[in-house]
C-alpha positions in Angstrom: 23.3 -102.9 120.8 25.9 -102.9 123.5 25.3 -106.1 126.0 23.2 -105.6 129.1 26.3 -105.4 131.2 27.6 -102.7 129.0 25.2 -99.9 129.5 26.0 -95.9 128.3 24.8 -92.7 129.3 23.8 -90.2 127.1 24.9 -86.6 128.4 23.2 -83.5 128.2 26.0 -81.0 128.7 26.5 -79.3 125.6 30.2 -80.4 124.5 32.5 -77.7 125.4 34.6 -78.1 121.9 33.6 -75.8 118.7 31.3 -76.0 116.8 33.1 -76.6 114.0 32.6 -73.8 110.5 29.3 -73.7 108.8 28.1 -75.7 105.8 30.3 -75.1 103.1 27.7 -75.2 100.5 25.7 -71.9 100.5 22.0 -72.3 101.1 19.6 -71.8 97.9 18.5 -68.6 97.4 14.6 -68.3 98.7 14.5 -70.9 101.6 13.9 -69.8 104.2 15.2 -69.5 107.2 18.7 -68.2 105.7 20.9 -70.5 106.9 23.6 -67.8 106.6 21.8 -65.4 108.4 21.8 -68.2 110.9 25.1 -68.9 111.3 25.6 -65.5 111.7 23.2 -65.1 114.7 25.1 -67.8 116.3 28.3 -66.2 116.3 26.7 -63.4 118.0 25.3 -65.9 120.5 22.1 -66.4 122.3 21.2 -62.6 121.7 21.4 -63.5 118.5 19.5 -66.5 118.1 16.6 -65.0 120.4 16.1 -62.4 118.1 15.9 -64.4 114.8 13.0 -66.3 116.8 11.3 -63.3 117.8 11.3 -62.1 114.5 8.0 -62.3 112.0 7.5 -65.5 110.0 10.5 -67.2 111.5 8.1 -69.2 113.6 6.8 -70.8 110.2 10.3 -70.9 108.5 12.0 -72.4 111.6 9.3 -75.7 111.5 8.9 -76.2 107.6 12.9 -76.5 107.4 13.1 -79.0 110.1 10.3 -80.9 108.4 12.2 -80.7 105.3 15.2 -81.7 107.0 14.0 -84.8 108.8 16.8 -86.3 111.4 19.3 -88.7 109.9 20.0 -91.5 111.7 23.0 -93.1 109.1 25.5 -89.9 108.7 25.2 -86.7 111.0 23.0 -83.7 109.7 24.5 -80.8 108.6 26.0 -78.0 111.6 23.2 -75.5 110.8 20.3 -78.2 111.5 21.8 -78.1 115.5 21.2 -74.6 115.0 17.2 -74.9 113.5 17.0 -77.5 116.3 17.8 -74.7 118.7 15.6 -72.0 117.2 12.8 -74.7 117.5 13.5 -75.1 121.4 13.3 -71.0 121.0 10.3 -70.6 119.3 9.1 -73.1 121.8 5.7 -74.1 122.0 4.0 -77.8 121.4 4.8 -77.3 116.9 8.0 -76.4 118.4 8.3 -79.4 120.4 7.0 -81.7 117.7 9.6 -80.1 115.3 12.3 -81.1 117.7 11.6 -84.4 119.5 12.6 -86.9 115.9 16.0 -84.8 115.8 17.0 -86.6 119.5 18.1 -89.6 117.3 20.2 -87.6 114.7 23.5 -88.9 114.2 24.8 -85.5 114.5 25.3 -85.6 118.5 24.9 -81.9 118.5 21.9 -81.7 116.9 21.0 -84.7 119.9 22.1 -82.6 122.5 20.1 -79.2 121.5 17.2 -81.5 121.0 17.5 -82.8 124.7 18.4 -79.2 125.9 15.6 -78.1 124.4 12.8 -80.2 126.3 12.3 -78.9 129.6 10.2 -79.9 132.7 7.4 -78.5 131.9 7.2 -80.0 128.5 6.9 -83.5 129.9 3.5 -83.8 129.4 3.7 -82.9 125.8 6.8 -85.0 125.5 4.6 -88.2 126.7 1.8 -87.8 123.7 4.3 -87.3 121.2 6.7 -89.8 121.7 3.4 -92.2 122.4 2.6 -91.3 118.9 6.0 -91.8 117.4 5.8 -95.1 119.0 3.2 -96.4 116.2 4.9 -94.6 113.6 8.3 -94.9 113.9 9.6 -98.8 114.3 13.3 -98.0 114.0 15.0 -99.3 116.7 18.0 -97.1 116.7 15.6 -94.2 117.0 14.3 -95.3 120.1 17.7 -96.8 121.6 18.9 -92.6 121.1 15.7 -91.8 123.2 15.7 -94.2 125.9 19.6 -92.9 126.4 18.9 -89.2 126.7 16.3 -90.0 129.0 18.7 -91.6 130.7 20.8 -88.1 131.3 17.4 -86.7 132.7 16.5 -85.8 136.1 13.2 -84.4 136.8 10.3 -86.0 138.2 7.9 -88.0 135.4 11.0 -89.4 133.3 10.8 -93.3 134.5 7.3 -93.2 134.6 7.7 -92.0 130.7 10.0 -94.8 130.2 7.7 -97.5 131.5 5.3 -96.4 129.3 7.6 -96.6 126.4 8.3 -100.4 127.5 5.1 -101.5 127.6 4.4 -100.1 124.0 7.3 -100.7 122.2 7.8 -103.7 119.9 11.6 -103.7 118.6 13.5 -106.0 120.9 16.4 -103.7 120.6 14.6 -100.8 121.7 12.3 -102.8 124.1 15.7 -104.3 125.7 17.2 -100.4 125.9 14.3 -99.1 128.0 14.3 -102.3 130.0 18.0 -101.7 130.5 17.7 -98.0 131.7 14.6 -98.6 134.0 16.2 -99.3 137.5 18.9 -96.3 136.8 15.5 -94.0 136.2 13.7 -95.2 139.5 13.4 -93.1 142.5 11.7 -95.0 145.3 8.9 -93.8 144.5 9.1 -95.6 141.2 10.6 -98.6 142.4 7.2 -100.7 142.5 6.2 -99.8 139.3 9.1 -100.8 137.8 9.0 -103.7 139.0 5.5 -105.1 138.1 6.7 -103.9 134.6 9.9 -105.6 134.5 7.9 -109.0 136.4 6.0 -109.1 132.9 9.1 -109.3 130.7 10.4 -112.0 132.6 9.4 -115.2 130.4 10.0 -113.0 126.9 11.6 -115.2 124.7 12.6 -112.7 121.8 16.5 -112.2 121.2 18.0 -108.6 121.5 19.6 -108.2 118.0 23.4 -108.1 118.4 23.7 -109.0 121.9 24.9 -112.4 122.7 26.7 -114.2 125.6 28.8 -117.6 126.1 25.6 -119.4 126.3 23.9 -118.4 123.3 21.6 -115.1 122.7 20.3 -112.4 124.7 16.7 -112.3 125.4 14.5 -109.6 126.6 13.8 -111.9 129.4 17.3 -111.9 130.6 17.7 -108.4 130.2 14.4 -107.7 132.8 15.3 -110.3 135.0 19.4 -107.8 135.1 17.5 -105.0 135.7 15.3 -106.5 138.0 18.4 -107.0 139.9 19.8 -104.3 139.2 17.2 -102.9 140.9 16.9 -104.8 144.0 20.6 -104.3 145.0 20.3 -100.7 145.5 16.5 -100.9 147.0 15.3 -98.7 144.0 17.8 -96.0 142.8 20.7 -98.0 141.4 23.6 -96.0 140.4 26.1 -96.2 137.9 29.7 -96.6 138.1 29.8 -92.9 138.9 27.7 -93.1 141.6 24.6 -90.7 139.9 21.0 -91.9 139.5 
């Protein structure tokens, strides 16, 4: 993890390159979706795509692929699982949601960014119990490092009050020292009190951030909330980056 001076921001605009081909290595007769068909719907565009969701079964094809799939974290997925990821966001719906959510830490950051795209407003809510779930049964770090940052790129109402709940659950220093990082850049004034109480009981936290160190020796998640407590004081609430946004 990058120092707590050295913070990123995940985007959600969809990268105006290409795509790339699809897989070179054709899909196995009888699974289903047909990742050619697929491929094919995409370079129709969105018509396309909305009508393979819309179609019979593919509701059930769509999820049990994904599930098969499972995000990778180490190398990127294949280009077609951006593609199930965005018939999931299609099909919509809170399987849809569920199908979708573990694929915003793929190392594939297309398959990241249709997962984010995906997750709208009014699936906050839905967003909140799942990822509180994940929280028990996923302990990867990096995982939730990927979340806290496309968090980061969000902008509706409910997001830093998300976040807080994710800091006061999660146990990996690494991704407990992420979510720390990125409160005072989610705060609105409204937030800014809640925030603070939360980062207040992180102050005295002894437990070293893996990877981050500094002239005098480790970073702990202490240091870390006591930055973003400043961080957050400087800017009475809604501290900026160095572009300015919240």
């Amino acid at each position: 993890m990058a120092g707590p001076a050295q913070r990123s921001r995940a985007t959600s605009r969809r990268p105006g390159t290409s795509r790339g081909g699809p897989p070179s290595r054709t899909p196995r007769t009888g699974r289903a979706p047909d990742l050619a068909r697929l491929v094919a719907a995409a370079d129709g565009g969105e018509r396309g795509l909305d009508a393979i969701a819309a179609a019979p079964g593919a509701r059930d094809a769509v999820l049990a692929e994904l599930a098969r799939r499972r995000p990778r974290l180490d190398a990127p997925s294949p280009w077609s699982t951006a593609l199930l990821v965005r018939l999931a966001g299609r099909i919509g719906g809170r399987q849809g949601l569920e199908a979708l959510v573990p694929f915003l830490a793929d190392a594939n950051a297309l398959v990241q960014v249709e997962a984010a795209e995906a997750i709208d407003e009014t699936a906050l809510p839905e967003l909140r119990e799942i990822l509180g779930r994940l929280v028990r049964a996923q302990p990867d770090g990096s995982f939730w490092e990927a979340v806290i940052g496309l968090l980061e790129a969000r902008e509706e109402r409910g997001i830093c009050r998300l976040a807080i709940e994710l800091v006061e659950r999660l146990t990996a220093p690494a991704a407990l020292a992420a979510a720390i990082e990125a409160l005072p850049y989610l705060a609105g004034p409204e937030d800014a009190a809640a925030v603070r109480r939360t980062l207040q009981r992180f102050a005295a936290d002894t437990r070293a951030v893996p990877g981050a160190e500094t002239p005098e020796g480790p970073v702990t998640i202490g240091l870390v909330a006591a930055q973003a407590r400043d961080a957050l004081d400087e800017d009475g609430g809604t501290a900026t980056d160095d572009d300015g946004d919240r």
